[in-house]
C-alpha positions as CSV (number, residue, x, y, z in Angstrom):
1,X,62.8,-241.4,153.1
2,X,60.3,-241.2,150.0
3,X,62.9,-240.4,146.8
4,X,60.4,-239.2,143.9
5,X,60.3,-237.1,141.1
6,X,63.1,-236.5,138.8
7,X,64.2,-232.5,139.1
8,X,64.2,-229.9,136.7
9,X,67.6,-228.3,136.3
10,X,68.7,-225.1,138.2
11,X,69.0,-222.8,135.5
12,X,71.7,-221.1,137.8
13,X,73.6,-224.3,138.2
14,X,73.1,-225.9,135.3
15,X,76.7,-227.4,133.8
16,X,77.6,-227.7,130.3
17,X,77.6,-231.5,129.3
18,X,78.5,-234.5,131.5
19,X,82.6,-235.8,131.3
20,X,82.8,-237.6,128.1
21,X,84.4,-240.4,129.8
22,X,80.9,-241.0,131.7
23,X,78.5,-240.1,128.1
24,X,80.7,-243.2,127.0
25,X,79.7,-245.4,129.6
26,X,76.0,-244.4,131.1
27,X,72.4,-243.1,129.8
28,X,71.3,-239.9,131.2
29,X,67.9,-239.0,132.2
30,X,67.9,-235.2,132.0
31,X,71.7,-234.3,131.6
32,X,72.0,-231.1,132.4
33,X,70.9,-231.8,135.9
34,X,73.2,-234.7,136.1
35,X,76.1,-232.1,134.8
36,X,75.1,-229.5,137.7
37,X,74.8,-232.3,140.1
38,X,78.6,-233.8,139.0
39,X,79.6,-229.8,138.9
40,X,78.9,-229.5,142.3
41,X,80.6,-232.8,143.7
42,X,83.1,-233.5,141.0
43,X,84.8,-236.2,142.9
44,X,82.0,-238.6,142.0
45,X,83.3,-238.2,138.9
46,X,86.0,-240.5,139.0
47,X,83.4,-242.5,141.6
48,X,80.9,-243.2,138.7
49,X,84.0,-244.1,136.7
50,X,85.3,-247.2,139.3
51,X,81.6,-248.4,140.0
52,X,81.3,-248.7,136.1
53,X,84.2,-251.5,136.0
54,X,82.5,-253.1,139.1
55,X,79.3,-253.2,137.7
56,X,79.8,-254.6,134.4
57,X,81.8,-257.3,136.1
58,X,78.6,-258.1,138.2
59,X,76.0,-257.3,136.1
60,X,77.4,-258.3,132.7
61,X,76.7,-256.4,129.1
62,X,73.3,-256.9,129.6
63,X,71.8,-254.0,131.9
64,X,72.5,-250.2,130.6
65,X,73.3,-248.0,133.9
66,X,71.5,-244.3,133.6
67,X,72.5,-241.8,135.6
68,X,69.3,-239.6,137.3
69,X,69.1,-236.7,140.0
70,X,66.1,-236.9,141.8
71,X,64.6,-234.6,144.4
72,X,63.8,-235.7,148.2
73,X,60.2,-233.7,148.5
74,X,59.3,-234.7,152.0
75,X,63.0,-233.5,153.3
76,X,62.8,-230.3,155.6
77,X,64.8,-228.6,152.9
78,X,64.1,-230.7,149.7
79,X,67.7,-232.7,149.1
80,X,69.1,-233.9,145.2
81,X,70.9,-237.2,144.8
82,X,72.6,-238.5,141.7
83,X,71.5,-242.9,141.3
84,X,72.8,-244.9,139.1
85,X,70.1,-247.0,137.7
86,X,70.6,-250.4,136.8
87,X,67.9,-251.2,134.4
88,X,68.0,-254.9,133.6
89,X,65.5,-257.5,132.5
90,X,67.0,-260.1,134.8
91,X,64.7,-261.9,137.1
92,X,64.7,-259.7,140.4
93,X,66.0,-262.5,142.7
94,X,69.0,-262.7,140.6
95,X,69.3,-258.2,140.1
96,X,68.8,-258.3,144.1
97,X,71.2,-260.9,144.5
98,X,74.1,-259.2,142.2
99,X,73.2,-255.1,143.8
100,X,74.2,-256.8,146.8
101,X,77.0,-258.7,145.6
102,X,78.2,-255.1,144.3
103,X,77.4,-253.4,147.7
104,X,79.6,-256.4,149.6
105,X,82.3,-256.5,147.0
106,X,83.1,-252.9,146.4
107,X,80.1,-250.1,147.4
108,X,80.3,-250.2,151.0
109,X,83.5,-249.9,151.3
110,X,82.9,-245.7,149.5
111,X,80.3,-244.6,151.4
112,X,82.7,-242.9,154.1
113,X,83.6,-240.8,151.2
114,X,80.7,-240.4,149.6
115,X,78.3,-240.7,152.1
116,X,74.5,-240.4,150.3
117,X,75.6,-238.2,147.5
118,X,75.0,-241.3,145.4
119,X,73.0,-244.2,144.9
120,X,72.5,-247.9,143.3
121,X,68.8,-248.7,142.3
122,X,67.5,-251.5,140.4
123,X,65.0,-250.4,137.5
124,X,63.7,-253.8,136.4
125,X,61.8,-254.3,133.0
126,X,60.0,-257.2,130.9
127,X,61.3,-258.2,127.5
């Protein structure tokens, strides 16, 4: 499956603000479609809230985690999913290494709740 282009909100669907508790703890990349996205499956609310614990004790302070809905174009009827972004400067053998760690430790374990309404990407920069 090809994931692309971030979506424009549904005007129709399109939520308020995201839960302060998550503004507190991730960057957003177009919020109100994050908020419509969370309004619609408001138990990955409290999801995003546990993977934030896990993922600072993986990842450390460095990386900053930003939320994103993106759009499945090639999908019979086009699909969204929320990712969590991990956007880190960290050499990639070492992000790879730790996503996995993450996936082993505690992501793995959610996914017969959660299923692909959520996902964990590595955005890698240079300093």
């Amino acid at each position: 499956m090809s994931i692309s282009a971030p979506i424009a909100p549904d005007p129709i669907l399109v939520a308020d603000s995201p839960p302060r508790e998550l503004e507190e703890r991730y960057s957003f990349r177009n919020a109100s479609a994050v908020s419509a996205y969370l309004s619609r499956h408001p138990t990955l609310t409290d999801l995003l809230s546990d993977s934030y614990e896990h993922l600072r004790d993986i990842f450390g302070s460095e990386p900053e985690f930003v939320l994103e809905v993106v759009r499945d174009p090639e999908a019979l009827h086009p699909e969204d999913y929320l990712f969590v972004n991990i956007r880190t400067s960290m050499p990639v053998d070492e992000a790879i290494e730790r996503l996995d760690r993450f996936d082993e430790i505690w992501y793995l374990d959610q996914i017969e709740k959660f299923g692909n309404l959520i996902n964990f990407s590595l955005e890698l920069y240079e300093l």
